[in-house]
DRENDO-1510 file (C-alpha; in Angstrom, 1 decimal, always signed):
<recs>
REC; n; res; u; v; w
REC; 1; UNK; +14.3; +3.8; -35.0 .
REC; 2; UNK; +12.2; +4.6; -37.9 .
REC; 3; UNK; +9.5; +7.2; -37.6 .
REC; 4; UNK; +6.4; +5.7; -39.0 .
REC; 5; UNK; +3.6; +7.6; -40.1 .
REC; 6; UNK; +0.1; +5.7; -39.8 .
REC; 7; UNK; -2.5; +7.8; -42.1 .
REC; 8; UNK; -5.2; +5.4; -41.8 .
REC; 9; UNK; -8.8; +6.1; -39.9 .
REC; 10; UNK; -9.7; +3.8; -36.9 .
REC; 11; UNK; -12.4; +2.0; -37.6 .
REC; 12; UNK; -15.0; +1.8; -34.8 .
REC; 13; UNK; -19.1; +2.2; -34.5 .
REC; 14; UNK; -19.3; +5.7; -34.1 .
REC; 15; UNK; -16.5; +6.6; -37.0 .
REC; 16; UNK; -17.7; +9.4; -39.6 .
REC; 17; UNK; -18.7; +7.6; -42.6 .
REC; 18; UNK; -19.5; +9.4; -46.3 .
REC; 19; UNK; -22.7; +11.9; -45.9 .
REC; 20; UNK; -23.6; +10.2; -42.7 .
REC; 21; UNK; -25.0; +7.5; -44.5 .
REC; 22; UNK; -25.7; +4.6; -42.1 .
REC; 23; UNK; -25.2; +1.8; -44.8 .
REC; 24; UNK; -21.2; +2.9; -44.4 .
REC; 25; UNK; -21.2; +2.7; -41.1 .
REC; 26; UNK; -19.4; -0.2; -39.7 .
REC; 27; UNK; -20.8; -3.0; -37.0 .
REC; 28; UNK; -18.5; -5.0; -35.2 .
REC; 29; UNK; -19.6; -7.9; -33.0 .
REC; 30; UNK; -18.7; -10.4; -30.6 .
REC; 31; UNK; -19.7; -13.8; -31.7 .
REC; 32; UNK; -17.8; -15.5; -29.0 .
REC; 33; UNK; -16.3; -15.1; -25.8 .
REC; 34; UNK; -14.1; -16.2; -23.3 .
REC; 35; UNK; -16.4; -17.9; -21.6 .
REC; 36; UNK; -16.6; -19.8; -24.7 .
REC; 37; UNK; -12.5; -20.2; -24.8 .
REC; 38; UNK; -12.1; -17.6; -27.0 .
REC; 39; UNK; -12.8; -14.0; -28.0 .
REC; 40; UNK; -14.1; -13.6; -31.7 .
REC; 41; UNK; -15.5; -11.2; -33.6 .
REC; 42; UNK; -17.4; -9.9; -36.7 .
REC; 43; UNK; -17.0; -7.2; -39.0 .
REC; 44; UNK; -19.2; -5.7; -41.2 .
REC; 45; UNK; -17.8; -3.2; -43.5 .
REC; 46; UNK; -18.6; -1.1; -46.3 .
REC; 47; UNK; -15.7; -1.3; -48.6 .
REC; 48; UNK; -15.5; +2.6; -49.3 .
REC; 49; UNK; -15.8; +3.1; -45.2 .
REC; 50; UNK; -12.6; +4.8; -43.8 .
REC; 51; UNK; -9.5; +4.4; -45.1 .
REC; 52; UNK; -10.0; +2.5; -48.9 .
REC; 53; UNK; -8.4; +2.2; -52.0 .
REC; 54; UNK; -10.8; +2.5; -55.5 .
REC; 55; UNK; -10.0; +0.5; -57.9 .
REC; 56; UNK; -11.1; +0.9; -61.9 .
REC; 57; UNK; -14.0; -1.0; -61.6 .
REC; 58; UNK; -15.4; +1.4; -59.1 .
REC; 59; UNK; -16.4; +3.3; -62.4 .
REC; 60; UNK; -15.5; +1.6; -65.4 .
REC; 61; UNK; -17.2; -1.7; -66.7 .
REC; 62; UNK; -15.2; -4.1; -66.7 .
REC; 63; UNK; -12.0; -2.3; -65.0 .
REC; 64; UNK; -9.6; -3.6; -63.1 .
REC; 65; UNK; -10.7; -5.4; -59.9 .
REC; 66; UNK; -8.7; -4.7; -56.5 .
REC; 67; UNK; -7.5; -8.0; -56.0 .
REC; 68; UNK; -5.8; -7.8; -59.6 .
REC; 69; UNK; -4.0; -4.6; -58.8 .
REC; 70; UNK; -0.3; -5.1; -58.6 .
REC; 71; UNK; +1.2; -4.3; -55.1 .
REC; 72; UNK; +4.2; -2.9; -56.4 .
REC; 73; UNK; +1.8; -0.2; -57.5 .
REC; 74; UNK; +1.3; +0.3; -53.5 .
REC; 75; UNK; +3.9; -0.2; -51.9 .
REC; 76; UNK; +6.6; +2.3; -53.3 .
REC; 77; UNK; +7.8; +6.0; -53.0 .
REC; 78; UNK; +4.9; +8.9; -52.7 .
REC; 79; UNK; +4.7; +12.5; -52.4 .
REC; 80; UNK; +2.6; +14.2; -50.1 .
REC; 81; UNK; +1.8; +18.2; -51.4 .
REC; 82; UNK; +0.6; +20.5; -49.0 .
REC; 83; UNK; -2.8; +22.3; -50.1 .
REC; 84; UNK; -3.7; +23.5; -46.6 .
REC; 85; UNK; -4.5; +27.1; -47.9 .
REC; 86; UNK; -6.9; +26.4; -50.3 .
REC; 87; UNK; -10.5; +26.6; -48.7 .
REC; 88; UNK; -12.8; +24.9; -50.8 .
REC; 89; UNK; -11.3; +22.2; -54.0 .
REC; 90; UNK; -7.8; +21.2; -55.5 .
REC; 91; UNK; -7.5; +22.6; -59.2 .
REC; 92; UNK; -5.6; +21.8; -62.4 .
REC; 93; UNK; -3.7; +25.8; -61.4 .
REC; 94; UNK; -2.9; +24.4; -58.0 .
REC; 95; UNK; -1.7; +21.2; -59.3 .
REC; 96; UNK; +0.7; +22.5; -61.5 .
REC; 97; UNK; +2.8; +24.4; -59.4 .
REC; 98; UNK; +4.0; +21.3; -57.7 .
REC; 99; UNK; +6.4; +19.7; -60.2 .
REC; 100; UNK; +4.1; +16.7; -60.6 .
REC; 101; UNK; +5.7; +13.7; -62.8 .
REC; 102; UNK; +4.7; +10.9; -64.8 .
REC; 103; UNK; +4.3; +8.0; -62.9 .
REC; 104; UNK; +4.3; +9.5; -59.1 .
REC; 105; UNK; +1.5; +8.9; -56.2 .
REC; 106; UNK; +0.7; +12.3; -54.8 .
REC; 107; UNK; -1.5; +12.6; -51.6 .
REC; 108; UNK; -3.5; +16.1; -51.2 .
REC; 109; UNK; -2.8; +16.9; -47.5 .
REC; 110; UNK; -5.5; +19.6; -47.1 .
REC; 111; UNK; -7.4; +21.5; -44.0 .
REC; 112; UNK; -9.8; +17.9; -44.1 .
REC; 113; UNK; -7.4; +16.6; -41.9 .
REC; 114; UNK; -6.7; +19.3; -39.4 .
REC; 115; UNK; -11.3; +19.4; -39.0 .
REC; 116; UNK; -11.9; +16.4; -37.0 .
REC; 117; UNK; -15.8; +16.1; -37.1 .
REC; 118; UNK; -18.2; +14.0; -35.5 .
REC; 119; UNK; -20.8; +14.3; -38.4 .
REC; 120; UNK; -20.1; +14.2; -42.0 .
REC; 121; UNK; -18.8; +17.9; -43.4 .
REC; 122; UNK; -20.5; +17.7; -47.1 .
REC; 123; UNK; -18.2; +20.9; -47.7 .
REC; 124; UNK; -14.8; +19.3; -47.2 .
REC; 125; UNK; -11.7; +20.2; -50.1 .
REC; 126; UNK; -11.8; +18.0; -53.0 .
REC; 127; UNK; -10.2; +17.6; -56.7 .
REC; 128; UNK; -11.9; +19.2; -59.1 .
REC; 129; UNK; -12.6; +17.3; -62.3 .
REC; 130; UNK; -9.8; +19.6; -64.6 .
REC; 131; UNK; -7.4; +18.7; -61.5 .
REC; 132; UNK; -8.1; +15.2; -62.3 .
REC; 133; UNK; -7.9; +15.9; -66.1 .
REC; 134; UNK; -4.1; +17.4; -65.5 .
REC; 135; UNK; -2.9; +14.1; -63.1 .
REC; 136; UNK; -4.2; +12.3; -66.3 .
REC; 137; UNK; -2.5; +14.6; -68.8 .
REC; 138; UNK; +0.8; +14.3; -66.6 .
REC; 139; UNK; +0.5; +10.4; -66.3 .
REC; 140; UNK; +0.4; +10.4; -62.2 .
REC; 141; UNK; +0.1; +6.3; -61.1 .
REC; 142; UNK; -2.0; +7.2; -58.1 .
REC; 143; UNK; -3.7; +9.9; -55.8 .
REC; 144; UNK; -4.9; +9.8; -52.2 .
REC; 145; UNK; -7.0; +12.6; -50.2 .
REC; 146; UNK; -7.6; +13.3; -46.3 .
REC; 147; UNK; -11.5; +13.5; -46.8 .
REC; 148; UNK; -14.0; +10.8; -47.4 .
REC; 149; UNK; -14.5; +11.5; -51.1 .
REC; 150; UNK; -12.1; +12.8; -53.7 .
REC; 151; UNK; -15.4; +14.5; -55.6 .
REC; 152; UNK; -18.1; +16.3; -54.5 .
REC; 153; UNK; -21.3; +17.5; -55.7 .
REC; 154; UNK; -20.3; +16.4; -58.9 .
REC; 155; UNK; -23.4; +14.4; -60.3 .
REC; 156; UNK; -21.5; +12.8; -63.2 .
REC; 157; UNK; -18.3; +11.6; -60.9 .
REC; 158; UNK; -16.3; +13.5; -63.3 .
REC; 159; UNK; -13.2; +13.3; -60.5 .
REC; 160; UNK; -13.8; +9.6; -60.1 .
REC; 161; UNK; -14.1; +8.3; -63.9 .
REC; 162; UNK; -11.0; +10.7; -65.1 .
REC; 163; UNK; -9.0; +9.1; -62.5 .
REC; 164; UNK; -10.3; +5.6; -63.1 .
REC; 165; UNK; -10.4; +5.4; -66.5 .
REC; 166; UNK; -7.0; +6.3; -67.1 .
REC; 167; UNK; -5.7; +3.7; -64.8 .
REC; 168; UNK; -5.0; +5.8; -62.1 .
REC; 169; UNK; -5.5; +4.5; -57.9 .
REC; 170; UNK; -7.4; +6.6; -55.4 .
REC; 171; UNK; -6.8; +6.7; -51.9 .
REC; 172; UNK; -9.7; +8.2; -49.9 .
REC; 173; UNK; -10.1; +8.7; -46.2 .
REC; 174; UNK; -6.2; +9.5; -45.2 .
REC; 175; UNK; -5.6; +11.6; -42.2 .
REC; 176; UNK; -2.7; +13.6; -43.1 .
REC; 177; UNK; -2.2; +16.1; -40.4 .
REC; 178; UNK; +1.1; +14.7; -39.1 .
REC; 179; UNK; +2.3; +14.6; -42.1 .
REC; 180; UNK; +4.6; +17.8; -43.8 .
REC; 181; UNK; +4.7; +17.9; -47.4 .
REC; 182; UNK; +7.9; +16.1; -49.1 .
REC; 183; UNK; +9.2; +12.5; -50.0 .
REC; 184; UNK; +7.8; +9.4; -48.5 .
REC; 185; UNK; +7.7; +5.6; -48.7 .
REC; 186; UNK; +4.4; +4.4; -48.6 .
REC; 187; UNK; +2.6; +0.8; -47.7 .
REC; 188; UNK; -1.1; +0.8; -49.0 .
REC; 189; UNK; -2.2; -2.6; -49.0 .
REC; 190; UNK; -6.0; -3.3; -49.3 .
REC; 191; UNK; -7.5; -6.4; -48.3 .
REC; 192; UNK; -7.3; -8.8; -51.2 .
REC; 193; UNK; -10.8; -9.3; -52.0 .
REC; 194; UNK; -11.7; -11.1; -55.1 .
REC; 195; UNK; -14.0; -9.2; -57.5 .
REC; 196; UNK; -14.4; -5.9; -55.7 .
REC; 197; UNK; -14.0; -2.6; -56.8 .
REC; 198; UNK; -12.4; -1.3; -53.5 .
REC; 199; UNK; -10.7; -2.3; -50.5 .
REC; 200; UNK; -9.7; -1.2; -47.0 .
REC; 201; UNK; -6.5; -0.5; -46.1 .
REC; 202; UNK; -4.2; +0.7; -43.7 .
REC; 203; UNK; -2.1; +3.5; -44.6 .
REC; 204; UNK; +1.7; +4.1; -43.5 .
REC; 205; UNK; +4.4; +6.6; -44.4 .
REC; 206; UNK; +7.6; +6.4; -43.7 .
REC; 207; UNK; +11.1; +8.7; -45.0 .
REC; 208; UNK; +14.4; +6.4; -45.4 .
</recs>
């Protein structure tokens, strides 16, 4: 049987969400129960909460909405490079010592995912904003990360509009720690949800 990888973040009440913030946090509710027939229930979800893919329009006026993005484009070979070692960000220097090629969809599997927290660590690894300049230069069709954000303490969202604005998909919130670096199959699906710049998703790897 196929060993299947699932790199996505359950979503619950008490699930870390980005700087702690309680607008991201998610609340689930039972509208309806069996003493009613049936069990229902309601979500309500930030769409950069846990596991998500960005699309363009989460920086660029007028980009490209999620619903709109193709899902060939997410459901289709990846790589996943191990960055373990680095302690603090993900750098043009770093990148380029991983034989990155036009057109692939690379996830960063860093230390994020081996530091299970149950608060928000603001000093988590990210790509830097001349890592995100080489992807571009190189012509990479996507990038995912194991941490919440794929910037930080960048007040411009220089990471974010590099990526974005060249077209390219970010993944945020994998969890990647099951995962060793090499050649993968990946489904990436985000809800279809007209008009929005993001989407949940749910995540899974697999090798043929």
């Amino acid at each position: 049987m196929r060993k299947l990888y699932d790199i996505s973040l359950p979503i619950h009440a008490s699930m870390v969400v980005y700087k702690d913030n309680p607008d991201k946090r998610p609340s689930i509710q039972v509208m309806r129960d069996f003493d009613q027939g049936a069990r229902e229930s309601r979500l309500a979800l930030d769409m950069h909460t846990g596991t998500h893919v960005d699309a363009p329009l989460h920086f660029v006026p007028g980009g490209q909405t999620i619903d709109a993005v193709s899902l060939q484009r997410l459901l289709r070979p990846c790589r996943v490079l191990d960055f373990t070692q680095n302690e603090e960000s993900i750098a043009r220097l770093d990148l380029a010592e991983k034989n990155i090629v036009r057109g692939d969809f690379v996830l960063l599997r860093t230390r994020n995912s081996f530091e299970q927290r149950a608060s928000f660590d603001p000093e988590f690894v990210y790509l830097t904003a001349d890592g995100a300049q080489y992807l571009a230069e190189v012509g990479v069709d996507g990038v995912g990360i194991d941490a919440l954000g794929i910037e930080r303490s960048q007040p411009d969202h220089e990471t974010h509009k590099t990526l974005l604005s060249s077209g390219i998909l970010i993944i945020e919130g994998l969890n990647l720690v099951q995962v060793p670096e090499g050649q993968y199959m990946m489904s990436a699906l985000p809800l279809a949800v007209t008009g929005a710049e993001a989407a949940p998703a749910r995540v899974v790897l697999w090798q043929d």
